[in-house]
DRENDO-1510 file (C-alpha; in Angstrom, 1 decimal, always signed):
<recs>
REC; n; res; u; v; w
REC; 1; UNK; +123.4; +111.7; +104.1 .
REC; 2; UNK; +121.6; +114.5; +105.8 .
REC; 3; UNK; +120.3; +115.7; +102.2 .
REC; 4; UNK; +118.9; +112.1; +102.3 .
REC; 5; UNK; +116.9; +112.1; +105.2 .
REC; 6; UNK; +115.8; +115.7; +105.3 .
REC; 7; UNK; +114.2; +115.2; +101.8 .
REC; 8; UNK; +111.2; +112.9; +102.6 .
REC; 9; UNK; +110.4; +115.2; +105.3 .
REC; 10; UNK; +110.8; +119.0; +103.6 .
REC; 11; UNK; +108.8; +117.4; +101.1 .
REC; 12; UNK; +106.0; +116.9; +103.5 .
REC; 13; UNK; +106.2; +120.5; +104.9 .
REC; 14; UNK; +106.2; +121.3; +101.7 .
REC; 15; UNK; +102.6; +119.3; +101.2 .
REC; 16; UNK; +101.6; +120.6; +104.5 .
REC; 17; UNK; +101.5; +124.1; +103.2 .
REC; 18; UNK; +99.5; +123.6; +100.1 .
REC; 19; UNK; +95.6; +123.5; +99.8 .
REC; 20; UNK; +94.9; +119.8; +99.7 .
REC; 21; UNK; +98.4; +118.8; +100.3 .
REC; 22; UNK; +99.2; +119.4; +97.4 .
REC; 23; UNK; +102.7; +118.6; +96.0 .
REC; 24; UNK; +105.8; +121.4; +95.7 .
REC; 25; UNK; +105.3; +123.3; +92.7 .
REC; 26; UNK; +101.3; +122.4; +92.5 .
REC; 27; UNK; +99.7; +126.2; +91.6 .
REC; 28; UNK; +97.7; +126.9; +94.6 .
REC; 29; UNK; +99.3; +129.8; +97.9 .
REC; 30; UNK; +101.1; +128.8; +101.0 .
REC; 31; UNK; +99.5; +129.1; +103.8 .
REC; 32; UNK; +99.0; +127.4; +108.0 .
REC; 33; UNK; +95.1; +126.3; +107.1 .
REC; 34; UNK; +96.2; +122.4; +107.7 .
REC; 35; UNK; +97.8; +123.0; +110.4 .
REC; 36; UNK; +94.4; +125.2; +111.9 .
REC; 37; UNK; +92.7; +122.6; +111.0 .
REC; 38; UNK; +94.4; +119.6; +112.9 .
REC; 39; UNK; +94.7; +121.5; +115.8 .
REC; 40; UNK; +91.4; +123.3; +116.4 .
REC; 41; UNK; +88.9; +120.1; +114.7 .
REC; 42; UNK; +90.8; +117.2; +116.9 .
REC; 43; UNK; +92.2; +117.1; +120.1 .
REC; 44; UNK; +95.9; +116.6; +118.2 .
REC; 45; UNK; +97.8; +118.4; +121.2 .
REC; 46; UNK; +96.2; +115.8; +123.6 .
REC; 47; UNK; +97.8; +113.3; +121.4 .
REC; 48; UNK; +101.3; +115.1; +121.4 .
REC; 49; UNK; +100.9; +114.9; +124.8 .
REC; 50; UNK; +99.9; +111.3; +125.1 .
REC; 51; UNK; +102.9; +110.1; +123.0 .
REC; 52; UNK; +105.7; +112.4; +124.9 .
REC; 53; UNK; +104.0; +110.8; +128.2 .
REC; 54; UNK; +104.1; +107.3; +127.3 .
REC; 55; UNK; +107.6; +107.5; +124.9 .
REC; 56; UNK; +109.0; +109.0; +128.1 .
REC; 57; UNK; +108.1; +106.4; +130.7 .
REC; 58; UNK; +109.2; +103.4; +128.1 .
REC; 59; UNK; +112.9; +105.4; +127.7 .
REC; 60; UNK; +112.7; +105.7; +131.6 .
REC; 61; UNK; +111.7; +102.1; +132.4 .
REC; 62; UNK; +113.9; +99.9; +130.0 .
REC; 63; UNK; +116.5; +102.2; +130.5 .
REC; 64; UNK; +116.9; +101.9; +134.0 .
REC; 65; UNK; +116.1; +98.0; +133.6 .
REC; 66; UNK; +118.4; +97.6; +131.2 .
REC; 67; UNK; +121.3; +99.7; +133.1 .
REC; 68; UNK; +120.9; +97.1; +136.1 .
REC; 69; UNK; +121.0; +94.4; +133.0 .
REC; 70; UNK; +123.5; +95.4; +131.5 .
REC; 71; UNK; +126.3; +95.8; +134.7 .
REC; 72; UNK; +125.8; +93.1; +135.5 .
REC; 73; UNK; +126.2; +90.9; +132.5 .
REC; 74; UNK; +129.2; +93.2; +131.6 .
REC; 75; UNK; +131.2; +93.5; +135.5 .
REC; 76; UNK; +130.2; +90.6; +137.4 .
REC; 77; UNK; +130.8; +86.8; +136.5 .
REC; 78; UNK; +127.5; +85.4; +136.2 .
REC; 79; UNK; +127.4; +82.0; +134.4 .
REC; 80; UNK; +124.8; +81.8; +131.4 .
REC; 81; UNK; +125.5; +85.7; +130.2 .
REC; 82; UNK; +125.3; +85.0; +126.5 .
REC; 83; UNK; +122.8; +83.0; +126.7 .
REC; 84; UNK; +120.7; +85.8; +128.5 .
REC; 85; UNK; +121.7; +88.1; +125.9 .
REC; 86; UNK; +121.4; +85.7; +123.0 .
REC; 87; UNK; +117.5; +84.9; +124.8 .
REC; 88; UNK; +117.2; +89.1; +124.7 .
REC; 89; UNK; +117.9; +89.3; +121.1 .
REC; 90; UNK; +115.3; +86.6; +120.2 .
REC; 91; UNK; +112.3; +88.3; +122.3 .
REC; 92; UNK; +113.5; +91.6; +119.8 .
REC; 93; UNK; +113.1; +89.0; +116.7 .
REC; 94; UNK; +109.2; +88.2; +117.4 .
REC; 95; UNK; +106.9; +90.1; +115.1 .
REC; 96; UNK; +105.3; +92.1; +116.9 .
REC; 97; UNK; +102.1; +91.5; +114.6 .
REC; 98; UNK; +102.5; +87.8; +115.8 .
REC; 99; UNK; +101.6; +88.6; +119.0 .
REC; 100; UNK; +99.8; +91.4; +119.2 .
REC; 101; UNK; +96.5; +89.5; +119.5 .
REC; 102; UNK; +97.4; +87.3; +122.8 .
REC; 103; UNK; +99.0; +90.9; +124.1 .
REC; 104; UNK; +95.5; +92.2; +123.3 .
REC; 105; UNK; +93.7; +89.5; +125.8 .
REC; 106; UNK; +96.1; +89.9; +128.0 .
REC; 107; UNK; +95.9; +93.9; +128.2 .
REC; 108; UNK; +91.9; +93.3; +127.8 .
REC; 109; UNK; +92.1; +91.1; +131.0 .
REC; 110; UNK; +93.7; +93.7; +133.4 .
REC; 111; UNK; +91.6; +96.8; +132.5 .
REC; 112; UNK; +94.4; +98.5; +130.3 .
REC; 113; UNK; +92.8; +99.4; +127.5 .
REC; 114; UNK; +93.1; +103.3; +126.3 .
REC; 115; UNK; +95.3; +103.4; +129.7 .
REC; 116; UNK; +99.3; +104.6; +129.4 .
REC; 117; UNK; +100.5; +101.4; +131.3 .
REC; 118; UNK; +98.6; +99.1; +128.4 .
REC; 119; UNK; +101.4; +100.9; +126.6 .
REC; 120; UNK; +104.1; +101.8; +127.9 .
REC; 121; UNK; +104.3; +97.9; +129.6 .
REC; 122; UNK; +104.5; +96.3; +126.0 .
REC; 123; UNK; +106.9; +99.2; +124.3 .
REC; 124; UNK; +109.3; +98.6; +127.4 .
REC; 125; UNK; +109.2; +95.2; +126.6 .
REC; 126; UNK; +110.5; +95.4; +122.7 .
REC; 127; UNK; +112.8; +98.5; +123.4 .
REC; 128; UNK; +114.6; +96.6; +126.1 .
REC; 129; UNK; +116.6; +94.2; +124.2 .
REC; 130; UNK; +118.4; +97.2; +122.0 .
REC; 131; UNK; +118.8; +99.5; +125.1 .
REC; 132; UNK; +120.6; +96.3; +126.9 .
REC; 133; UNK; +122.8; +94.9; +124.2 .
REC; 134; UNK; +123.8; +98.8; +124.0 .
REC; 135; UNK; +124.6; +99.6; +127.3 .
REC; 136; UNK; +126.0; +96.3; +127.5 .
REC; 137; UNK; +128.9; +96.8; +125.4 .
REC; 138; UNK; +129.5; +100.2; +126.5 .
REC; 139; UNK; +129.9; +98.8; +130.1 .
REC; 140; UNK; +132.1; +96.0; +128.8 .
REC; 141; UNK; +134.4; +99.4; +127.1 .
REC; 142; UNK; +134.7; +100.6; +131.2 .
REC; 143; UNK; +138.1; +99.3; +132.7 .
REC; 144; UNK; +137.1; +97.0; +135.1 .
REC; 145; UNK; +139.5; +98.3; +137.6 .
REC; 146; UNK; +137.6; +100.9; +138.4 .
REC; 147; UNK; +135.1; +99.0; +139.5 .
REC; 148; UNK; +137.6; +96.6; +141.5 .
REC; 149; UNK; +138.9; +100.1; +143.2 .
REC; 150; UNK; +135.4; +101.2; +144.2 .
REC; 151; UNK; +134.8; +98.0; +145.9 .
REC; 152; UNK; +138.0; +97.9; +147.5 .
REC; 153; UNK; +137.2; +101.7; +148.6 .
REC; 154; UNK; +134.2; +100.1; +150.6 .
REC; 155; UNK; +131.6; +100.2; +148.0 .
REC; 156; UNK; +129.1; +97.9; +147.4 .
REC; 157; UNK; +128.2; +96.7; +144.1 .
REC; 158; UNK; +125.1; +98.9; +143.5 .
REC; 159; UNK; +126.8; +101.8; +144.9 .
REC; 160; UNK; +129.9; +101.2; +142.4 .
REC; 161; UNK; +127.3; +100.9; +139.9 .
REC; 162; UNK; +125.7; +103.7; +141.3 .
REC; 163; UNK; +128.6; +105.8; +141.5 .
REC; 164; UNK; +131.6; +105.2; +139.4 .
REC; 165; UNK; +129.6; +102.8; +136.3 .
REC; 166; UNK; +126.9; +104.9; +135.7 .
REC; 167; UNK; +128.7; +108.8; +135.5 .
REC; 168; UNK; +131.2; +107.3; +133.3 .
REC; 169; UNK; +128.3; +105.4; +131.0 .
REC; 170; UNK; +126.2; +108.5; +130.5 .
REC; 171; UNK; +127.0; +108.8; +126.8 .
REC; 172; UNK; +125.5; +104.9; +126.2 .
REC; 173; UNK; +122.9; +105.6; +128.7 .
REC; 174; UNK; +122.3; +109.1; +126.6 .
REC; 175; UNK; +122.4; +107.1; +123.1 .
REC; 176; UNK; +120.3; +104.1; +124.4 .
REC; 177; UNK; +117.0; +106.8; +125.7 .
REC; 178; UNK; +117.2; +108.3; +122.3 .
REC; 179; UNK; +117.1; +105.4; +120.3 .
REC; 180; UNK; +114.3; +103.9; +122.7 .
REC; 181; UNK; +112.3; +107.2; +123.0 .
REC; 182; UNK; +112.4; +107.5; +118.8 .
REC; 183; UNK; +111.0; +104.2; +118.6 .
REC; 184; UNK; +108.5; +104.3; +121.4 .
REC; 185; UNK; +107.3; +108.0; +119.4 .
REC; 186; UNK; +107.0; +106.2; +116.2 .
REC; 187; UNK; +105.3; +102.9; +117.0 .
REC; 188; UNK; +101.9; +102.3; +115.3 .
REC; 189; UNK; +100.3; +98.6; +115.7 .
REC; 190; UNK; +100.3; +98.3; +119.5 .
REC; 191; UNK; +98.9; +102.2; +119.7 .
REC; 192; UNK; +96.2; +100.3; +117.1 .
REC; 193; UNK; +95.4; +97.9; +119.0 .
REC; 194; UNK; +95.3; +98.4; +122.7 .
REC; 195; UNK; +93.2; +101.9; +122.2 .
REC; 196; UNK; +89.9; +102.9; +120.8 .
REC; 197; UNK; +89.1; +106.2; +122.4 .
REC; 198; UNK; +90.9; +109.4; +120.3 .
REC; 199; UNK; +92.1; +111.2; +123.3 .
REC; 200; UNK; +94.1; +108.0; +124.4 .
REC; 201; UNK; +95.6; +107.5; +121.2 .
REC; 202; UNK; +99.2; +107.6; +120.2 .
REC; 203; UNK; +100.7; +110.3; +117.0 .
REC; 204; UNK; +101.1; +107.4; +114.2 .
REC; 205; UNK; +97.7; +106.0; +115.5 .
REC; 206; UNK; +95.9; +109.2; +115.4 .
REC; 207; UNK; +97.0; +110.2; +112.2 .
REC; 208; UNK; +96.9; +106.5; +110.7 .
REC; 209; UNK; +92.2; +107.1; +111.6 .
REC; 210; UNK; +92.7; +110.8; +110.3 .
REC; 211; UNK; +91.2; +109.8; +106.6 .
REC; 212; UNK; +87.2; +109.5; +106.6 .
REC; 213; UNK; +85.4; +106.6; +104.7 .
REC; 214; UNK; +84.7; +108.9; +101.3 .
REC; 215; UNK; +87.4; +111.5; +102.6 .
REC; 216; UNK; +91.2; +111.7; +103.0 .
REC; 217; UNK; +92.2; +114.5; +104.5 .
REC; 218; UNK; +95.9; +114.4; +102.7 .
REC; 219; UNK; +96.4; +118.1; +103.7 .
REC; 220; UNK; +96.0; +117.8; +107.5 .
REC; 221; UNK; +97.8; +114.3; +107.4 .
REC; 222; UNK; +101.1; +116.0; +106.2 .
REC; 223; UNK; +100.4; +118.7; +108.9 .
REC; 224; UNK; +99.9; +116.6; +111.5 .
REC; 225; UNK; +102.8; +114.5; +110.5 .
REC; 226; UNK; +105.1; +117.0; +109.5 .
REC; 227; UNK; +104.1; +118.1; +113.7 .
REC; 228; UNK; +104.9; +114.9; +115.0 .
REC; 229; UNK; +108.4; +114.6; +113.0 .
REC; 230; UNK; +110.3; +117.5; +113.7 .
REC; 231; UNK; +111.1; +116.5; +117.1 .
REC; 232; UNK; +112.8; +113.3; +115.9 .
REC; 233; UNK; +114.2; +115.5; +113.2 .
REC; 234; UNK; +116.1; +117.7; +115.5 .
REC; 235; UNK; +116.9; +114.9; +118.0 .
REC; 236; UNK; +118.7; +113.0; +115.1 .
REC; 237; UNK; +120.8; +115.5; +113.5 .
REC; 238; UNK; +121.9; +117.0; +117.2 .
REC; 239; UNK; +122.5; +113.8; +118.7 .
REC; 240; UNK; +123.6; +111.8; +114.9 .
REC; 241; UNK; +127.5; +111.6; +116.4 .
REC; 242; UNK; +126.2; +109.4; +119.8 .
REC; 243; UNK; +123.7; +107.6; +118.0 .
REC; 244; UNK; +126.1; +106.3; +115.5 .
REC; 245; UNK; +128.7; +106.3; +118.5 .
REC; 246; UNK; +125.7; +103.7; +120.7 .
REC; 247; UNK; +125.1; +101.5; +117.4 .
REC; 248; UNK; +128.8; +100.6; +117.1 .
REC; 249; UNK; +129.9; +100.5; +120.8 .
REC; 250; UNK; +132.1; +97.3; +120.9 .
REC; 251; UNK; +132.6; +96.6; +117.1 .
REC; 252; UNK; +136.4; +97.6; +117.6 .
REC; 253; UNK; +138.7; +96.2; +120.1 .
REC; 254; UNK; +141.8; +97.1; +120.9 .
</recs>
């Protein structure tokens, strides 16, 4: 499995190193020219930058939204909870290409263009159904008497959420800001559509407007995305365990 997904991307290190980006055992030397390149003829580690800003306020805000979310549709009897989750999957099912041209009105509208809210806003909106059907089921894995003795200890319910739910959820909580920080990284039509100007561009969009109208730059495209994936390389294989752990939470009772 790991043989799997390492290929695709030693193969692009691989191309990354070769004049041209050329393909592994293509005559030509090794050598860091691409990577020179990408780094000294665009402002590439402004976009690195861009994308850890924004994928880190999307994991931080529908995390923390979906925490709330999710303790409450797991602890507290609310009537109507499946149908708020059943209404959170469907949001997840829209294409995002469906709507992506109302979004861009709507982001036109209120100034947000090439801004980090115009992205982080919609991302938070798509990664919050998969961060609260996680964290829903791994609250609904929490013996409810401890929240039942926090509350009859004197707590109220945000400070048993606060204090007993929340310590003892940290490996959903963990799993969910991966899994929402990977996609928030790696998505490409929004970042498309909601900038123009390079410096507020996202990685995929950035390296999606590297190729030229008579030119493609194939060398500096597998540098630049060989750059961009190693992070999510070495969050998957050190956190594989918990993410597989996060997709399966509540498949198995008893």
């Amino acid at each position: 499995m790991v043989v799997f997904c390492l290929g695709p991307f030693l193969s692009l290190a691989f191309a990354s190193l070769r004049p041209g980006g050329a393909p592994f055992g293509a005559p030509g030397e090794y050598s860091f020219d691409q990577y020179t390149a990408v780094f000294e003829t665009r402002p590439f580690a402004r976009v690195l930058l861009r994308s850890f800003v924004v994928a880190s306020l999307t994991t931080v805000a529908a995390v923390a939204l979906a925490a709330s979310a999710a303790f409450v549709l797991a602890k507290m009897e609310l009537r109507g909870r499946r149908a708020l989750l059943a209404l959170s999957l469907g949001v997840s099912m829209f294409p995002p290409i469906a709507i992506a041209s109302p979004l861009f009105l709507v982001i036109r509208a209120l100034g947000w263009r090439d801004t980090v809210q115009g992205l982080v806003v919609p991302y938070t909106t798509f990664a919050l159904p998969l961060a609260l059907w996680i964290l829903t089921s791994f609250f609904r894995e929490i013996p409810d008497d401890l929240y039942r003795a926090a509350r009859i200890d004197g707590c109220s319910p945000f400070g048993a959420f606060r204090r007993v739910v929340l310590p003892v959820a940290a490996p959903g909580i963990a799993t969910s800001a991966i899994l929402v920080f990977i996609f928030a990284w790696n998505e490409l039509l929004f970042a498309l559509t909601f900038t123009s100007a390079p410096e507020a561009r996202t990685v995929p969009a950035a390296i999606a407007l590297f190729a030229a109208e008579h030119r493609e730059p194939w060398g500096e495209i597998a540098a630049a995305s060989t750059v961009a994936t190693l992070p999510l390389v070495a969050i998957t294989l050190l956190f594989q365990r918990r993410i597989v752990r996060g997709l399966t939470a509540g498949a198995i009772k008893g």
